[in-house]
TILUM-79815 format. One record per residue (C-alpha): x, y, z. Coordinates in steps of 0.5 Angstrom, whole numbers, plus 500, padded with zeros to 3 digits. Example, Ala and Ser with C-alpha at 12.3 -4.5 7.8 and 13.67 -1.06 7.14 Angstrom:
2
525491516;527498514;
***
This chain:
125
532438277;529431277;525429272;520423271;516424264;511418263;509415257;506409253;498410256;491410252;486406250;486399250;481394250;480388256;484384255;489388251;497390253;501396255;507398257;509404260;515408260;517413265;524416263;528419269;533425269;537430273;541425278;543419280;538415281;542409284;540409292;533410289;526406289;521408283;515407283;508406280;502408283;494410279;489414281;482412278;477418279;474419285;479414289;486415293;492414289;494407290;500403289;502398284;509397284;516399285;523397283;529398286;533402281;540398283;539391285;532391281;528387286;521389285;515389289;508389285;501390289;497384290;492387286;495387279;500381281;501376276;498381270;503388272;511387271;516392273;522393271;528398269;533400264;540402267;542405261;537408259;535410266;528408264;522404268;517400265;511398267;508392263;501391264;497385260;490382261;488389263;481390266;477396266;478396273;486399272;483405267;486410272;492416271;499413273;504415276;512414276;515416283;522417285;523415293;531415296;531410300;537406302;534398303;526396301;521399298;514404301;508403298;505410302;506415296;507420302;515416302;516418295;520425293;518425286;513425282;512425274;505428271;502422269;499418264;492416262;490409261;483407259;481400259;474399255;470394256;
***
């Protein structure tokens, strides 16, 4: 049974820092993209960034490049999302994602496999 659980979200101020952790469980996830996506209210569920869980390469949105970082603990089958200079625009729901795909990355949340259960953050202005 695969388990993605999230943590690290809240409210911070803009400006402010977080980092979010997502721990994977119940297979190997060596041949898997994760992924992290947000949903704010009443909009889709966009893209933010992916790692592959392997080579590590990492793809991050163009929307939150240069402030978002992913990245990915193999001993602890962990990964991350660290986010600087939040604006209140990144408050949302995030989402951990589990995508097995050999080569690349996907940005359609449609691709990924599973999902965790989400994690407020609140940026305040």
């Amino acid at each position: 049974q695969v388990q993605l659980v999230e943590s690290g979200g809240g409210l911070v101020q803009a400006g402010g820092s977080l980092r979010l952790s997502c721990a994977a469980s119940g297979r190997t996830f060596s041949r898997y993209v994760m992924g992290w996506f947000r949903q704010a209210p009443g909009k889709e569920r966009e893209f933010v960034a992916a790692v592959r869980w392997s080579a590590g390469s990492t793809y991050v949105s163009s929307s939150v490049k240069g402030r978002f970082t992913i990245s990915r603990d193999n001993a602890k089958n962990t990964v991350y999302l660290q986010m600087n200079s939040l604006k209140p625009e990144d408050t949302a729901v995030y989402y951990c994602a589990a995508d097995d795909r050999p080569y690349g990355y996907s940005p359609l949340r449609n691709e990924y496999d599973y999902w965790g259960q989400g994690t407020q953050v609140t940026v305040s202005s």
